[in-house]
C-alpha positions as CSV (number, residue, x, y, z in Angstrom):
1,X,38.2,-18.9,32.7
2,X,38.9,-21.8,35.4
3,X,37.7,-19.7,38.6
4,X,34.8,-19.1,36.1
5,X,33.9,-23.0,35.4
6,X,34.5,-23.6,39.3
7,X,31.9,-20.6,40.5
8,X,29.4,-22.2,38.3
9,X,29.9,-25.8,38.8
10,X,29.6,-24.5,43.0
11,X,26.3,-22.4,42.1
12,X,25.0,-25.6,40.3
13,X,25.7,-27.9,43.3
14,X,24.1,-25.6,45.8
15,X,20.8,-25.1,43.1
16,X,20.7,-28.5,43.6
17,X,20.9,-29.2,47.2
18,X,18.6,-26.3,47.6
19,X,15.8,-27.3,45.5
20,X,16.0,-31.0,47.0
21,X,16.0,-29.8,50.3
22,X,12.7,-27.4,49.4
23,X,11.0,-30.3,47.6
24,X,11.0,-32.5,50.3
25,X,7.8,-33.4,52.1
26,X,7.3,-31.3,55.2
27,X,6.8,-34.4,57.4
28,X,10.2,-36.5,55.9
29,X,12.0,-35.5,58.9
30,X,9.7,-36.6,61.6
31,X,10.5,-39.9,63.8
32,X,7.6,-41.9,63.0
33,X,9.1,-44.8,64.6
34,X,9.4,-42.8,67.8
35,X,5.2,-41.7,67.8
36,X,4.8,-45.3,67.5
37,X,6.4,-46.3,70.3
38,X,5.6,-43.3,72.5
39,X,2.0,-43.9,71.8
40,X,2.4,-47.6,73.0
41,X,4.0,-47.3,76.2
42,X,1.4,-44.7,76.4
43,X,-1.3,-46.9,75.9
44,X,0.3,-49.6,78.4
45,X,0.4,-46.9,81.0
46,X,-3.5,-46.0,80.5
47,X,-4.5,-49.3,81.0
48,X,-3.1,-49.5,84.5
49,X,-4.5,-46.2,85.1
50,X,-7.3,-45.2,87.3
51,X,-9.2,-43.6,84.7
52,X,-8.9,-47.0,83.1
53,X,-9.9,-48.6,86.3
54,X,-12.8,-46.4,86.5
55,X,-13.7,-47.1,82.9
56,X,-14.3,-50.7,83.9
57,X,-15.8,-50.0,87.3
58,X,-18.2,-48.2,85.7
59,X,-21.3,-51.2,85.9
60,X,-19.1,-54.0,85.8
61,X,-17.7,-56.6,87.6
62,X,-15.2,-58.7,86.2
63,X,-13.8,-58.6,82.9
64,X,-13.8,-60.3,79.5
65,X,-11.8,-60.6,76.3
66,X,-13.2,-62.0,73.4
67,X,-16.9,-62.5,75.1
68,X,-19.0,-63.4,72.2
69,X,-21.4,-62.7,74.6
70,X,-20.4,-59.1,74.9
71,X,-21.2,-59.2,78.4
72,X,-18.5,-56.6,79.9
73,X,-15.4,-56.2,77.6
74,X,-15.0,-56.6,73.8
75,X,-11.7,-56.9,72.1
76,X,-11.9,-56.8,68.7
77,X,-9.7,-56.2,65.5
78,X,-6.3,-53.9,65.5
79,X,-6.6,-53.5,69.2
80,X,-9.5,-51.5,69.8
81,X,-11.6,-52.5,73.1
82,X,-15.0,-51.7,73.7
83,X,-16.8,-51.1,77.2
84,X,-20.5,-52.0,77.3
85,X,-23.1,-50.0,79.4
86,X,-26.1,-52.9,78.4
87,X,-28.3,-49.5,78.5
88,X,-29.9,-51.1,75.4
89,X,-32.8,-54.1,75.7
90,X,-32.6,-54.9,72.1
91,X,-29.9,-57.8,71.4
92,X,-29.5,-57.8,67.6
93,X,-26.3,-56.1,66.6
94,X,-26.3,-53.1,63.5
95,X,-26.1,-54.2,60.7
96,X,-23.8,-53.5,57.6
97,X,-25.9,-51.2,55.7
98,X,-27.7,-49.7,57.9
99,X,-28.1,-45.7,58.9
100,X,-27.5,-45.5,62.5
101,X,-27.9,-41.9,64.5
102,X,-25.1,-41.4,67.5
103,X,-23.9,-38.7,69.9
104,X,-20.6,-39.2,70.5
105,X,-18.4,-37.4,72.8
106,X,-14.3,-37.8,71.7
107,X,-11.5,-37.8,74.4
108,X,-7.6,-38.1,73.9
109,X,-4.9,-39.5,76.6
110,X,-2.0,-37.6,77.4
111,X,0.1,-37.4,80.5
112,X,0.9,-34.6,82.6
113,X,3.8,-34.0,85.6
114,X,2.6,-34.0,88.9
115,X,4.6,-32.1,91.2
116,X,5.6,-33.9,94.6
117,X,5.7,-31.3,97.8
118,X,8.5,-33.2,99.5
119,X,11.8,-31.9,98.5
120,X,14.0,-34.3,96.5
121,X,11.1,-36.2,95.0
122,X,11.2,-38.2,91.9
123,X,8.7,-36.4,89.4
124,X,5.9,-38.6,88.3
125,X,3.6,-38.5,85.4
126,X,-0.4,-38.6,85.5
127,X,-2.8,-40.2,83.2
128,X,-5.5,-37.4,81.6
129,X,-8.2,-37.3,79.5
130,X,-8.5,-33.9,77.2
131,X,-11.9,-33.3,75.7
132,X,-12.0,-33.4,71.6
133,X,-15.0,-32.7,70.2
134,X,-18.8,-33.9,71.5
135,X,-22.2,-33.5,69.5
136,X,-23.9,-34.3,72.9
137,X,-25.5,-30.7,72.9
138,X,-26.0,-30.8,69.5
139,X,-30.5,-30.4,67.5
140,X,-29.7,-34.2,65.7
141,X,-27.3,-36.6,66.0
142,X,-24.4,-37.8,63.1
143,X,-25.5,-39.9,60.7
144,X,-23.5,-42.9,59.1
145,X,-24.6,-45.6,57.3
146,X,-22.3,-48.6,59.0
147,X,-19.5,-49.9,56.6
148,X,-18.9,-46.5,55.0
149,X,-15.7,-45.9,57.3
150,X,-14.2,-44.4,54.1
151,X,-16.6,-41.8,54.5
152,X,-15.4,-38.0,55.2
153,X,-17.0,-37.2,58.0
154,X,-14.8,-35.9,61.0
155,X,-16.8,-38.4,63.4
156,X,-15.5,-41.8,61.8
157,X,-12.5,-44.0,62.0
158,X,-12.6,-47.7,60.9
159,X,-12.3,-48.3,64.9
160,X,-15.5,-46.2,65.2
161,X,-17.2,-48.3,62.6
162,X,-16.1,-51.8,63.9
163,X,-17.5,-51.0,67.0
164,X,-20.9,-49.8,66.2
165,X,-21.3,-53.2,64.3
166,X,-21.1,-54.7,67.7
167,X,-23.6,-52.2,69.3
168,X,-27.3,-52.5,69.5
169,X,-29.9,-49.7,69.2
170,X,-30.1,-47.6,72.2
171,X,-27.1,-48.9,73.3
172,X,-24.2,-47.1,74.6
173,X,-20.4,-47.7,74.9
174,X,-16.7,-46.4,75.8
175,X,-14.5,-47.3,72.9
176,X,-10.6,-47.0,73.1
177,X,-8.9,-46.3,69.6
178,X,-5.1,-46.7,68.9
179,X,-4.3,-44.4,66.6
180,X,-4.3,-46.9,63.7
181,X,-7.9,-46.8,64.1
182,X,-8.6,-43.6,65.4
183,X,-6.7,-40.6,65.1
184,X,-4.5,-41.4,61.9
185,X,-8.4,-40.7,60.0
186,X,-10.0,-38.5,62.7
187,X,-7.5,-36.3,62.6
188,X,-6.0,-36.3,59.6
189,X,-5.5,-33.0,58.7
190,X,-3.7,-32.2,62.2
191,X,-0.2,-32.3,63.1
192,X,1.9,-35.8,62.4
193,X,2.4,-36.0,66.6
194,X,-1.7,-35.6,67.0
195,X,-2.2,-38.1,64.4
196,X,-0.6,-40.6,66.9
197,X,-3.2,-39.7,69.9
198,X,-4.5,-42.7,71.9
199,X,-8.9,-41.2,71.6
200,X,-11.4,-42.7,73.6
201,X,-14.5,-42.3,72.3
202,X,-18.3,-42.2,74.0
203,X,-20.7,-43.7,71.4
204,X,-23.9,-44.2,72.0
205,X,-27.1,-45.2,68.9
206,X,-29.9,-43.2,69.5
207,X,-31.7,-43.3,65.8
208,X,-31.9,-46.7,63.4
209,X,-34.8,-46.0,61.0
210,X,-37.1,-49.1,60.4
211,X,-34.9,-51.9,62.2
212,X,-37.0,-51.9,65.5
């Protein structure tokens, strides 16, 4: 009768631990903290890139944080940063509210190990850009009325919407999303790692209907 009371006390305790262990969400195990900080050193390496530097180069001269102006660089909220093209002769920003048409084309950083010919050589990494998704090819354009960022569509982050408040019609700019803003909505349904991807966007307003 004892061995008895022990086997099922033992088969309890391992139900137990069993249907814990099975309940728990898939992602409980995965070192958040760790993205986090991956994605920022990341992030710091990008910007002393030369895609970065050719990001910049790309029109400009000189640059400027917190231009109200908007003349080269634009910082704005929860890190994102804006690159301006001045493509566009109107000067009156989108409004909140307003349906605005863009093509978009959607890039993520990532690094990859560049082999050195001379024997002994420290390894170095390289900054990249992998292609996302684009509508560039696409009969029409996405659609989003500006504000909406809740909005399902696969094309919007609140990074995405921020920035095409400071954008004018027929105007066209490079926008670089930390995940915060970007992926963690963008690519929601994907993998927790891909959720903390550094995207740069391509946006540019090619329909406002009415406003000009």
């Amino acid at each position: 009768m004892k061995y008895i009371k022990i086997f099922f006390r033992l088969f309890f305790i391992v139900l137990v631990i069993y249907s814990v262990t099975n309940c728990k969400d898939k992602y409980e195990y995965i070192d958040y903290e760790k993205l986090e900080k991956q994605e920022k050193e990341l992030l710091e390496r990008f910007y002393k890139s030369k895609i970065y530097e050719n990001i910049i180069a790309d029109g400009t001269d000189s640059i400027y944080v917190n231009d109200s102006t908007y003349t080269v660089v634009i910082e704005n909220v929860n890190g994102l940063k804006m690159v301006r093209s001045f493509r566009s002769p109107h000067t009156d920003t989108i409004r909140i509210g307003q349906t605005a048409g863009f093509r978009y084309t959607f890039w993520y950083v990532d690094e990859i190990q560049v082999d050195d010919d001379k024997e002994g050589a420290e390894k170095k990494k390289e900054i990249v850009l992998y292609p996302l998704f684009s509508n560039i090819y696409a009969n029409e354009p996405d659609y989003y009325t500006v504000g909406n960022y809740t909005t399902t569509s696969a094309t919007m982050s609140y990074g995405i919407d921020y920035g095409i408040r400071n954008m004018f019609f027929l105007d066209k700019s490079i926008m670089i999303l930390p995940s915060s803003i970007g992926a963690q909505s963008l690519l929601g349904t994907y993998s927790a790692k891909d959720r903390y991807k550094i995207l740069i966007a391509e946006i540019e307003i090619t329909y406002l209907p009415d406003n000009y």
